[in-house]
C-alpha positions in Angstrom: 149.0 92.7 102.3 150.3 89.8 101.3 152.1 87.0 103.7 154.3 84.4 102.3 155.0 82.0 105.1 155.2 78.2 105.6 153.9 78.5 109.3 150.4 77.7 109.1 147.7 80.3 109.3 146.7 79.5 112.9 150.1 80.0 114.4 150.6 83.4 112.7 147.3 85.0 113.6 146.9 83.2 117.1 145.8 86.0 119.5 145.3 88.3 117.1 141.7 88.3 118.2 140.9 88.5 121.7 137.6 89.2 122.7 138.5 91.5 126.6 136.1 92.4 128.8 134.9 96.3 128.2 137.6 98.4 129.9 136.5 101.2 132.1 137.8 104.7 133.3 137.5 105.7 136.7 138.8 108.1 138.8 140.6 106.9 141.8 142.9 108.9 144.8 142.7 111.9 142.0 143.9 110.2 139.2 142.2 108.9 136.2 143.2 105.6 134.9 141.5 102.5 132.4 140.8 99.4 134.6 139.8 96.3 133.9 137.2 95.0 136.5 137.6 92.0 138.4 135.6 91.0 141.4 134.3 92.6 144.3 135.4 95.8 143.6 138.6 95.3 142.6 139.9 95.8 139.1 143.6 95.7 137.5 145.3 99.4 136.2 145.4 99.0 132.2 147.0 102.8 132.1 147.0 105.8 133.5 145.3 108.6 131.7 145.2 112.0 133.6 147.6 112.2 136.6 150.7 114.1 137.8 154.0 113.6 136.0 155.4 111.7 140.0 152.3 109.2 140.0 153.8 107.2 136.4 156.9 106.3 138.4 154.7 105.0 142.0 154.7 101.1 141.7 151.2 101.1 143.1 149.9 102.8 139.9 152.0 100.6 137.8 150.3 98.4 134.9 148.9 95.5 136.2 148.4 96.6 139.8 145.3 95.8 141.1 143.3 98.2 143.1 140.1 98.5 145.2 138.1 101.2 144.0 134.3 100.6 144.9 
């Protein structure tokens, strides 16, 4: 691929690499979802991967939410 661009090469492939911490899958009130832990026992929902069809559209299972599982 070629890129012809007078931006500089720093501002184009700024964030293309981010180094996350490992994601895991647990299992939590039935449903299994990709978390990202935090502290204490507490980790933030990535995405929901096997749940009921209802569960996608409950705020508390949303992206982003942040849940204690442990």
């Amino acid at each position: 691929m070629t890129l012809y661009t007078v931006i500089p090469l720093e501002q184009v492939f700024e964030g293309a690499v981010s180094f996350m911490e490992p994601l895991e899958e647990v299992s939590f009130q039935g449903l299994l979802m990709q978390v990202e832990p935090l502290d204490r026992g507490r980790a933030r929902i990535v995405r929901l991967l096997d749940c009921p069809l209802e569960k996608y559209l409950d705020p508390a299972f949303s992206p982003g939410a942040i849940i204690s599982w442990k």
